[in-house]
N, CA, C and O atoms as CSV, one atom per row, in Angstrom:
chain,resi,resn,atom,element,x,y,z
A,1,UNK,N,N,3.654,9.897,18.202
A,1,UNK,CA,C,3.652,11.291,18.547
A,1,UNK,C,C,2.460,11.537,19.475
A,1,UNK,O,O,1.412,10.893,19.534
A,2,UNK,N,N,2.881,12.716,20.263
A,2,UNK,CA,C,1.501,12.875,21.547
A,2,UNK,C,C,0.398,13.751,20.907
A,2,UNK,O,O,0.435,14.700,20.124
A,3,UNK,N,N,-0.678,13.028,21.580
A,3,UNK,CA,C,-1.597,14.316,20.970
A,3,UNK,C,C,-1.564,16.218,20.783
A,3,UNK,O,O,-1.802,17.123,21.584
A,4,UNK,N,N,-1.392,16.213,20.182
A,4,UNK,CA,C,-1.326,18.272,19.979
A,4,UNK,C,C,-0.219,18.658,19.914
A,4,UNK,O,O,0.045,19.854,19.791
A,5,UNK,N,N,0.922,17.460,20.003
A,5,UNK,CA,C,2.411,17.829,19.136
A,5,UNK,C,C,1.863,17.916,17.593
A,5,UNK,O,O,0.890,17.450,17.001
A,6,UNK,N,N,3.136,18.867,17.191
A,6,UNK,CA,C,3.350,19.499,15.812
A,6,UNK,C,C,4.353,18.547,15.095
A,6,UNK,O,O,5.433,18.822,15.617
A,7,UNK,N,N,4.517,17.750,14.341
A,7,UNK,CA,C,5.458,16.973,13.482
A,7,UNK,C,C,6.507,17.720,12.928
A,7,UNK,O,O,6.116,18.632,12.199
A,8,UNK,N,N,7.893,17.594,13.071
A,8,UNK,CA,C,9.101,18.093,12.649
A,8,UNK,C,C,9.505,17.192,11.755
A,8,UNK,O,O,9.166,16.012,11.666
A,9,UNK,N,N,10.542,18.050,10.830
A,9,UNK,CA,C,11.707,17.283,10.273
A,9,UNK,C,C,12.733,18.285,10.073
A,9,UNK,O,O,12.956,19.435,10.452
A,10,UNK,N,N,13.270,17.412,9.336
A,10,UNK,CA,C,14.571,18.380,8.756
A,10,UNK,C,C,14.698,18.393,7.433
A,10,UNK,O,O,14.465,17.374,6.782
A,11,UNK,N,N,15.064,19.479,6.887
A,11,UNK,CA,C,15.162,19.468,5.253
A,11,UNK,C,C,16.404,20.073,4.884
A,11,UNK,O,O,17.108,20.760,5.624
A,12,UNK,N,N,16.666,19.722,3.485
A,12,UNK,CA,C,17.752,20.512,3.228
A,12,UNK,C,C,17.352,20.902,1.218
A,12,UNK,O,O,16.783,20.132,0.445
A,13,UNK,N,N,17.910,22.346,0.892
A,13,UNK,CA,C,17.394,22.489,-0.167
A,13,UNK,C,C,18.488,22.304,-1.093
A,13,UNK,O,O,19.638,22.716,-0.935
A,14,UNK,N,N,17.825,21.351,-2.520
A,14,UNK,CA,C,19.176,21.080,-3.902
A,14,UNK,C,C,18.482,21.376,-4.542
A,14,UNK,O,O,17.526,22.121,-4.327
A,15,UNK,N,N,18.902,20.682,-5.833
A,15,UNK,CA,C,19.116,21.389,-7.121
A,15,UNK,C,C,18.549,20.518,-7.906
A,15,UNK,O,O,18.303,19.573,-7.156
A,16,UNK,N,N,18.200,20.261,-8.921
A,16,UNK,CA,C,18.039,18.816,-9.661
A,16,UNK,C,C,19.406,18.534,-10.325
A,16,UNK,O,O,20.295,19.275,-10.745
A,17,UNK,N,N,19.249,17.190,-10.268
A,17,UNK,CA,C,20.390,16.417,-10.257
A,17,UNK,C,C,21.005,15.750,-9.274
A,17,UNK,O,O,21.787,14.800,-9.301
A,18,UNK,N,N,20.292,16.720,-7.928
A,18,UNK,CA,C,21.147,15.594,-6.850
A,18,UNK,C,C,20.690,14.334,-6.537
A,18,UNK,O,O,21.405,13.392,-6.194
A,19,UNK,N,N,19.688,14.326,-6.637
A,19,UNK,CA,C,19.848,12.441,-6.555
A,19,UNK,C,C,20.690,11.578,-7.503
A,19,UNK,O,O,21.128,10.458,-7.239
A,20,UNK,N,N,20.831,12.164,-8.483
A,20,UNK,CA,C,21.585,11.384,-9.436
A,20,UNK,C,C,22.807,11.527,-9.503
A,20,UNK,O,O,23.390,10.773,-10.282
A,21,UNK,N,N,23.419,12.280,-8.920
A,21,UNK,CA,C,24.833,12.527,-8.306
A,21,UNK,C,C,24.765,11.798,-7.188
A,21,UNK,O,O,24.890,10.608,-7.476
A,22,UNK,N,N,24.652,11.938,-6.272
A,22,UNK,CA,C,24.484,11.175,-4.680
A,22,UNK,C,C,24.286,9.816,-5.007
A,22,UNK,O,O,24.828,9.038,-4.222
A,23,UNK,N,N,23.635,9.288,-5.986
A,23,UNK,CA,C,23.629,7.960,-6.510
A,23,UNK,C,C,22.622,7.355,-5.206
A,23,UNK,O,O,22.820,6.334,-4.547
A,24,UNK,N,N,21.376,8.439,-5.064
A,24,UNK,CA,C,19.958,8.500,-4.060
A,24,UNK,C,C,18.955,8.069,-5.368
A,24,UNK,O,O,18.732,8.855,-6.288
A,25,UNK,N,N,18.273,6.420,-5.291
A,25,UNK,CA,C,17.412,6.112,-5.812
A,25,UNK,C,C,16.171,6.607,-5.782
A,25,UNK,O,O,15.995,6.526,-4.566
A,26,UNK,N,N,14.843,7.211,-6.338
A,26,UNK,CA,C,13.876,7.927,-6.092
A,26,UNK,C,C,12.964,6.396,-5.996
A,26,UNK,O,O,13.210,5.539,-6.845
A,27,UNK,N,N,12.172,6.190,-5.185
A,27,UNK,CA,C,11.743,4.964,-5.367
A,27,UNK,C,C,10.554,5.334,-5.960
A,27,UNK,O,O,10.088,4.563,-6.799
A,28,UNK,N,N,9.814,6.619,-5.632
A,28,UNK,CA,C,8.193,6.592,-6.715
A,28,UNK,C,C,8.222,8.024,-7.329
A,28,UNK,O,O,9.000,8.701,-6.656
A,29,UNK,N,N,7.814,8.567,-8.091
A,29,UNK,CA,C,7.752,10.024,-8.774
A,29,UNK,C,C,9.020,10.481,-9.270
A,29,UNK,O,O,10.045,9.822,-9.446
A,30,UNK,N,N,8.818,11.649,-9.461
A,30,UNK,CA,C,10.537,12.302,-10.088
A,30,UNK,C,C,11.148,13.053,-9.242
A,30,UNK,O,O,10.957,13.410,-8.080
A,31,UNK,N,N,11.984,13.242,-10.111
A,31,UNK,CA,C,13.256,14.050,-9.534
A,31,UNK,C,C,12.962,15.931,-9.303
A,31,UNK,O,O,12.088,16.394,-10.035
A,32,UNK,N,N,13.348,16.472,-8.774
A,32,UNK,CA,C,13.455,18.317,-9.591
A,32,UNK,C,C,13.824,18.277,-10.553
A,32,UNK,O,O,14.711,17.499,-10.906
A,33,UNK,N,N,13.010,19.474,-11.610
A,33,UNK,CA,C,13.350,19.891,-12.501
A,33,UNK,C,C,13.807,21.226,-12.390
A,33,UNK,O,O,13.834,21.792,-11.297
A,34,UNK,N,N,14.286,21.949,-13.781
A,34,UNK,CA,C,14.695,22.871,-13.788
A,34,UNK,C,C,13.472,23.773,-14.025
A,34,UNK,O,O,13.778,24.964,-13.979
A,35,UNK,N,N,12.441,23.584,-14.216
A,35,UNK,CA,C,10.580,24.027,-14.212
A,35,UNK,C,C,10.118,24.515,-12.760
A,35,UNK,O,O,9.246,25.370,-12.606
A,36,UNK,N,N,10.975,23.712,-11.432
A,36,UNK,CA,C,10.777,24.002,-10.422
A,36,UNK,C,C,11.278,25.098,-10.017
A,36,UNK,O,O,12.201,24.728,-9.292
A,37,UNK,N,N,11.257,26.706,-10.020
A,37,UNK,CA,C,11.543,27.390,-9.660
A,37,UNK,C,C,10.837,28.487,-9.022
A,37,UNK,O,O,9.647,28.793,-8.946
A,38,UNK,N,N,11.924,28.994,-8.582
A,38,UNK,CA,C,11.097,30.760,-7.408
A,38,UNK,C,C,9.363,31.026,-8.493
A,38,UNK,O,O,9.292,31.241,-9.703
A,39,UNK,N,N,8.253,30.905,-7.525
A,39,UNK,CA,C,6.996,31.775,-8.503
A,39,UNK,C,C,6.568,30.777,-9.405
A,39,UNK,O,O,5.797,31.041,-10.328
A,40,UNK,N,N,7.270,29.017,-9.086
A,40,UNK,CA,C,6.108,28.121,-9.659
A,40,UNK,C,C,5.591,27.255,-8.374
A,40,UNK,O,O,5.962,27.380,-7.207
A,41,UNK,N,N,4.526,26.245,-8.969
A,41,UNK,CA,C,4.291,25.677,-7.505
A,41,UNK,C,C,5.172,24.954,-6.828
A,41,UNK,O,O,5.799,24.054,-7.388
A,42,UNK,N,N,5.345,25.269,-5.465
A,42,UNK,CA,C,6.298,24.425,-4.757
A,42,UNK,C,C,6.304,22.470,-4.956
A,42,UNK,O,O,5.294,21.830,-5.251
A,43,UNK,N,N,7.198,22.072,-4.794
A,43,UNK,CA,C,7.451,20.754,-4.856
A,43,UNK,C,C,8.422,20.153,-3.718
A,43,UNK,O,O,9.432,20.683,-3.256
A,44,UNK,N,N,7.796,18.788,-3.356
A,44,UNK,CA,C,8.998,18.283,-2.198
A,44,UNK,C,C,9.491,17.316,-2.643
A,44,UNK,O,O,8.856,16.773,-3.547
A,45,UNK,N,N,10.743,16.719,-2.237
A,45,UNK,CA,C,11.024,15.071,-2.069
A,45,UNK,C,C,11.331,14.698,-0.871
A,45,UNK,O,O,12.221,15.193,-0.180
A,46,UNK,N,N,10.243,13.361,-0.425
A,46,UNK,CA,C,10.228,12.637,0.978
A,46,UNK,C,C,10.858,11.678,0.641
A,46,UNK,O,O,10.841,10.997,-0.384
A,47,UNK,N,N,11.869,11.606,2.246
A,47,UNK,CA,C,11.801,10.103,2.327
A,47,UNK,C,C,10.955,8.973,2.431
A,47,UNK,O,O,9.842,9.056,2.950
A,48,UNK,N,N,11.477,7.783,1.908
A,48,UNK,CA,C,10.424,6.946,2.353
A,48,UNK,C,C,9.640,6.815,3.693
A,48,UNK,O,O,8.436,6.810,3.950
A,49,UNK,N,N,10.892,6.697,4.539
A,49,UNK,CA,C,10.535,6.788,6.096
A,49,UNK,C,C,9.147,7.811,6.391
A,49,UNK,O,O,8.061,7.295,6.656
A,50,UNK,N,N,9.271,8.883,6.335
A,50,UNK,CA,C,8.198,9.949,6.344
A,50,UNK,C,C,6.880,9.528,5.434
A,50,UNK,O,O,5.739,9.804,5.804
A,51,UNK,N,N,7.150,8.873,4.284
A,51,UNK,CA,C,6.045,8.131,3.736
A,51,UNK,C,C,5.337,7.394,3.974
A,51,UNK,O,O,4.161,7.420,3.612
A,52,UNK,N,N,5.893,6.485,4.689
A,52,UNK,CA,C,5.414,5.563,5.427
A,52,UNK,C,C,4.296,5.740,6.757
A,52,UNK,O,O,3.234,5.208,7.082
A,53,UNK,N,N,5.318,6.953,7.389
A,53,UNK,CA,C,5.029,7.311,8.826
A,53,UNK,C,C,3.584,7.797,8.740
A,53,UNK,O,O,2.882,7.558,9.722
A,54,UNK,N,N,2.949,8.549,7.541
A,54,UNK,CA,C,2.289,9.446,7.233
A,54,UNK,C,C,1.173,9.292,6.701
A,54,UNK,O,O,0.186,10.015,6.837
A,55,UNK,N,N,1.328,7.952,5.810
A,55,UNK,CA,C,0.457,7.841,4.765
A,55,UNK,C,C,0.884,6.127,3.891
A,55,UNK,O,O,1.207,5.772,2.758
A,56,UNK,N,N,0.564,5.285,5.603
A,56,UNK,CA,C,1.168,3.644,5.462
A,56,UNK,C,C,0.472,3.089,4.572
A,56,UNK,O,O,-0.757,3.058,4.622
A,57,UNK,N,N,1.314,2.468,3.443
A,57,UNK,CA,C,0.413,1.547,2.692
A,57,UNK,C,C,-0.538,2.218,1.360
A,57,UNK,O,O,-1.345,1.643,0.631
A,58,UNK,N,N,-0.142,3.489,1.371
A,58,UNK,CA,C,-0.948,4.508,0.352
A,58,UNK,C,C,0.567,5.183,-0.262
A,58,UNK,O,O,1.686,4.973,0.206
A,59,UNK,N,N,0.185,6.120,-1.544
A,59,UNK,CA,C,1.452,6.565,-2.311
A,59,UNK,C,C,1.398,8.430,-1.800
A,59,UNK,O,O,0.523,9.249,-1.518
A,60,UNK,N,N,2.280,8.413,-1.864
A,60,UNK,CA,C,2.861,10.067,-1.289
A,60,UNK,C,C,2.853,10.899,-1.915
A,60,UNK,O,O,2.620,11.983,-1.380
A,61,UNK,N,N,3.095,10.853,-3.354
A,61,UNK,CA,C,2.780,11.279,-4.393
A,61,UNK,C,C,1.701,12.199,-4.786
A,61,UNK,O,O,0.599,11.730,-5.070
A,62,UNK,N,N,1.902,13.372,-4.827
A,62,UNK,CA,C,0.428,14.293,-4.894
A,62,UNK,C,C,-0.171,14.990,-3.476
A,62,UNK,O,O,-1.024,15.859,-3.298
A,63,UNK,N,N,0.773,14.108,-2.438
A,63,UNK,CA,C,0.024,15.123,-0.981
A,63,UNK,C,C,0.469,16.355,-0.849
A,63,UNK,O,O,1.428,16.979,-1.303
A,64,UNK,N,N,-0.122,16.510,-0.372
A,64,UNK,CA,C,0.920,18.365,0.075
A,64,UNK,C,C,0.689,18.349,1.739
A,64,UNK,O,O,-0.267,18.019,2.442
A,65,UNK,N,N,2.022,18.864,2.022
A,65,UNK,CA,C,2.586,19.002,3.220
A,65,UNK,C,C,3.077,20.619,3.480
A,65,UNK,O,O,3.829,21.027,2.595
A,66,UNK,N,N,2.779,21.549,4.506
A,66,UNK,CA,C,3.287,22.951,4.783
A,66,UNK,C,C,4.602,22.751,5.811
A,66,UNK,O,O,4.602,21.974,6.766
A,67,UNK,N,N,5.717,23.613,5.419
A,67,UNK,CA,C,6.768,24.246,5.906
A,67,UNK,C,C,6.643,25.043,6.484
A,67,UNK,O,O,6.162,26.047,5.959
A,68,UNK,N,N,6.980,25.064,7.825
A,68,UNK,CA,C,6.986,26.332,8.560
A,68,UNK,C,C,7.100,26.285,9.892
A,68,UNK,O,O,6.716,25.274,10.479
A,69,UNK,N,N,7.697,27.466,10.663
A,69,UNK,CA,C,8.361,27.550,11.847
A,69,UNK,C,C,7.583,27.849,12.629
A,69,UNK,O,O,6.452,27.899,12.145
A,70,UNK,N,N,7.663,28.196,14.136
A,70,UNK,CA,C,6.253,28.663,15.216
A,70,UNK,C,C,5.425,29.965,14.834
A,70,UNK,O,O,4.245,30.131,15.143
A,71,UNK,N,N,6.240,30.909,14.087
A,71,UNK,CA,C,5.649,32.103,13.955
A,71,UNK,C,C,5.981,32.318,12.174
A,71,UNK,O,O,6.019,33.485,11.782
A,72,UNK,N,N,6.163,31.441,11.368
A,72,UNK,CA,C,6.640,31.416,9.938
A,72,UNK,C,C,4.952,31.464,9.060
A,72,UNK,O,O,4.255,30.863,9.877
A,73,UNK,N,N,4.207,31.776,8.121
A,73,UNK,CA,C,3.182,31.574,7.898
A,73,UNK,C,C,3.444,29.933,6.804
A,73,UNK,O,O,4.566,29.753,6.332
A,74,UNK,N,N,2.683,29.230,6.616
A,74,UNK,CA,C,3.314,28.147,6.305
A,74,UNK,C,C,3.553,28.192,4.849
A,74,UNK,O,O,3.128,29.238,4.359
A,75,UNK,N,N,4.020,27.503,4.126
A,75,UNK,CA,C,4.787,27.171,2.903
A,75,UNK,C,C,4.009,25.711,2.489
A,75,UNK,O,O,4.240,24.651,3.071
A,76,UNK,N,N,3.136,25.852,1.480
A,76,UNK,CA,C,2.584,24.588,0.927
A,76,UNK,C,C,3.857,23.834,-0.273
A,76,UNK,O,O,4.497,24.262,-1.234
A,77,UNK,N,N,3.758,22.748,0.324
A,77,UNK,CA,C,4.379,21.815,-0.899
A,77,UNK,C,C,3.447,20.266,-1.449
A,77,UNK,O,O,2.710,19.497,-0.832
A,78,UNK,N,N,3.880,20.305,-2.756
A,78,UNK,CA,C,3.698,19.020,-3.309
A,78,UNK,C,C,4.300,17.776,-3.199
A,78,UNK,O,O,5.346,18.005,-3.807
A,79,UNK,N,N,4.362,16.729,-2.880
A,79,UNK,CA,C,4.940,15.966,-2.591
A,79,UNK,C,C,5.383,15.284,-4.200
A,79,UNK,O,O,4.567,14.524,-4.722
A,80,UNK,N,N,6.353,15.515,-4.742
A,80,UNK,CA,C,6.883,14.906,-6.203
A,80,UNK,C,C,7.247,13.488,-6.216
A,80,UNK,O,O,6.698,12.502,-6.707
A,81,UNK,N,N,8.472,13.676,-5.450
A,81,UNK,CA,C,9.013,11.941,-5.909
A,81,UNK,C,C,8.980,11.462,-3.523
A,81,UNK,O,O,9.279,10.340,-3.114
């Protein structure tokens, strides 16, 4: 990435259970719970890829990463599984 670019991705929001439906292995941390909701602390799940990209050779687990658009104020998350 160039210097003073902003890092994108794409997300999409579930439910708990979907990895275990999708038959999507979590390779480190957990899954969502049903604890995760509106007015508790936010939580994410990364791909590995992004794990890697981000934080090579170290665990992902516990970082927090913000959500948010050009003019969105940002959205802190935990990085779970």
């Amino acid at each position: 990435m160039a210097s003073g670019q902003t890092p994108s991705a794409t997300y999409r929001v579930v439910r708990p259970g979907y990895f275990q439906a999708m038959r999507i292995p979590l390779r480190e941390g957990r899954d969502f719970a049903s604890s995760d909701e509106a007015g508790s602390p936010g939580v994410i799940i990364v791909n590995e890829a992004l794990a890697k990209r981000y934080w090579p050779g170290e665990s992902a687990l516990g970082r927090r990463i913000s959500l948010s658009g050009p003019t969105d104020t940002p959205t802190w998350l935990t990085i779970a599984g």
